[in-house]
N, C-alpha and C positions, 0 to 999 in steps of 0.2 A: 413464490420465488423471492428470494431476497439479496438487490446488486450490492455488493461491498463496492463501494469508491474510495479506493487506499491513495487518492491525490493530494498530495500537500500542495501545491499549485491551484491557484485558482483557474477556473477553468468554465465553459457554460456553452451551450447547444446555440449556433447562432445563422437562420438561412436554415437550419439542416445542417451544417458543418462543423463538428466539434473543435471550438476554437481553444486553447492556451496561452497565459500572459506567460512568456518563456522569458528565461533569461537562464546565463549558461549554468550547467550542470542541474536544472531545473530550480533553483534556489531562491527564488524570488520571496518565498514567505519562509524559510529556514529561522529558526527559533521563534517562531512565531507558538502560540497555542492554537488550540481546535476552532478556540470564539475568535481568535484576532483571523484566522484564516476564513473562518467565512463571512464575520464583517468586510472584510479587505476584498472577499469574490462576491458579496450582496452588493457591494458600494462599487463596483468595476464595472457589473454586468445594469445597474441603473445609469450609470454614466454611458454604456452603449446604448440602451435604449433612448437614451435624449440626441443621439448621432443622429444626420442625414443618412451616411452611408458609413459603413463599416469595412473596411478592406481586410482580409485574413490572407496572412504569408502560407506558404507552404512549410511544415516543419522541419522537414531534412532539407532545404533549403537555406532555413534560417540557421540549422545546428551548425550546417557546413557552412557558412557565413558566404552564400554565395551570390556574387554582385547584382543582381536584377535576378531576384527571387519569383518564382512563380506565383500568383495573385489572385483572387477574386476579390470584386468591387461590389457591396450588395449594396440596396437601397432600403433605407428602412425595414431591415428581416426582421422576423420574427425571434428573440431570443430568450429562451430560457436556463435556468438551471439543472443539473443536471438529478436533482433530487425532484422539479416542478414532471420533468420528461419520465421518469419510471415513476412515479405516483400516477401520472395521467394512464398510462399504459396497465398499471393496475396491478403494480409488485411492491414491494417495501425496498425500502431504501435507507442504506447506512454509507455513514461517511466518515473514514479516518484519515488522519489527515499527514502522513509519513513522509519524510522525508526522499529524495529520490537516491538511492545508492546507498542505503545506510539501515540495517538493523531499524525494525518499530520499538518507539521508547513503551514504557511499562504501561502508560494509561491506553497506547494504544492497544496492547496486546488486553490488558484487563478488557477492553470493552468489545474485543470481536470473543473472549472467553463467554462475556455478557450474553454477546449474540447467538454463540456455537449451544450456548444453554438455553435460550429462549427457540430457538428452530423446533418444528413442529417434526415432525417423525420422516417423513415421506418430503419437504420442503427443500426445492435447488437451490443451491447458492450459486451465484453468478460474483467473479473477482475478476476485478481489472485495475490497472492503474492508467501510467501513459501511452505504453506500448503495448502493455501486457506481456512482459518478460520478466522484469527485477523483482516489483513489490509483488507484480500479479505470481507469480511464482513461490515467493518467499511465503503468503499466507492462503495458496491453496495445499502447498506442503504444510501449514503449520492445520491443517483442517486434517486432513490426512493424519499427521501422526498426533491429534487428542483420539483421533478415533482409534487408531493401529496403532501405538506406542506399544500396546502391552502383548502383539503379538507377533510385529514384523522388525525387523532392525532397521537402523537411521539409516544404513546404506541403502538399501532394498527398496527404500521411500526414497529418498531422494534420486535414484535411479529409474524407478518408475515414473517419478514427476519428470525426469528428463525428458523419457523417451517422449511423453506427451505433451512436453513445451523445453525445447534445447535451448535456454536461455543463460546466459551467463550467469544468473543469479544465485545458481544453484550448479553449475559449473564448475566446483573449486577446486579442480585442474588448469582451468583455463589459466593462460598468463597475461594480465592486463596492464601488468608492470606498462608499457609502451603508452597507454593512460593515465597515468597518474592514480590508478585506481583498487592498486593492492589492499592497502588499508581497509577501504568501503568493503571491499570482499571478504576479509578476512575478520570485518566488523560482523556481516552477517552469517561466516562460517559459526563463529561463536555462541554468535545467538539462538541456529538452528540446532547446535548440539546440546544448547544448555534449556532449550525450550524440550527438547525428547525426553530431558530426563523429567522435567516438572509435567510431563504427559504421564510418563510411566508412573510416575506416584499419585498423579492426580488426571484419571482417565474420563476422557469429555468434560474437563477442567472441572472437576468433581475432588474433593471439596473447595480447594485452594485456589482462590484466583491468582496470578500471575505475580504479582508485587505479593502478595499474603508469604508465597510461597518462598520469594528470595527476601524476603525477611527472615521468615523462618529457619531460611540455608544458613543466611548471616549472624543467625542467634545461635545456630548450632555448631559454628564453628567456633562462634565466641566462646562456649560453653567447654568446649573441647579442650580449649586453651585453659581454659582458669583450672580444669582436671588435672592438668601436668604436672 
């Protein structure tokens, strides 16, 4: 089995309780790269091990910013990260590192193509992010259609993925205007339509990795042009 961790957030197993450095809209390491985000969650999670005692909020406590948050007080726990905890358990482990609400930039998507090509035949994938609705959704659909591009339509897939996780992410009916959150939506409408079509020409991301591919879109429109 092999866990995708699509957390741009630093994040790490602490007691037993998966804890997160939160700040709002999850953005704490936002333009950050892959190496500065896991330096910045190596350098956090040894700084809590030098703690007496670690206190962990409750998440939708703290989203909701509510005045006396629910709490646990640990003492010297046990903490790992979250790649130490599924290598101990005896899976592989991949880590990209996306932003929370927003379409995966090029190097991420090249390197889960990486992965979708390196999986052994018969091999689970396990995706998750924060909650497991937005990113976890956005790239168990983008699994789904390298494999089904070239026989089911965009609709049909992401309708399926619905019924089996109703998450906003893939929701784009839903109206989040009242969020501030059209944009972000509309960032990963895009993405998902324009990822079906680089499936359908390049099925189980064969031959073209991701970026290869929208360069080649981009050369071929340039080319188009100077024909005129």
């Amino acid at each position: 089995m092999i866990v995708l961790d699509v957390r741009e957030e630093s994040h790490a197993i602490v007691g037993g309780y998966p804890g997160t450095w939160r700040v709002p809209n999850n953005w704490a390491n936002v333009g950050k790269s892959r190496e500065e985000v896991l330096t910045d969650e190596h350098e956090r999670i040894n700084a809590l091990k030098e703690q007496e005692t670690v206190q962990i909020l409750h998440r939708k406590d703290v989203k909701n910013n509510v005045e006396n948050p629910r709490a646990v007080t640990l003492t010297r726990p046990p903490i790992f990260s979250e790649e130490e905890l599924v290598k101990m358990a005896g899976a592989r482990y991949m880590r990209l590192t996306v932003t929370d609400h927003l379409g995966p930039r090029a190097e991420d998507v090249d390197a889960f193509i990486a992965m979708e090509r390196d999986m052994e035949i018969h091999e689970k994938l396990h995706v998750h992010c924060g909650v497991g609705q937005g990113r976890t959704g956005i790239f168990i659909a983008m699994h789904d259609i390298l494999h089904n591009a070239t026989m089911v339509s965009l609709d049909d897939i992401i309708n399926r993925q619905l019924a089996f996780n109703p998450g906003r992410a893939l929701d784009f009916h839903k109206d989040v205007a009242h969020e501030g959150r059209s944009n972000f939506r509309n960032d990963r409408l895009e993405f998902i339509a324009l990822f079906y079509q680089y499936a359908n020409s390049n099925p189980k991301g064969q031959p073209l990795l991701w970026s290869e591919w929208l360069k080649s879109q981009h050369e071929g429109r340039q080319d188009s042009y100077k024909n005129i």
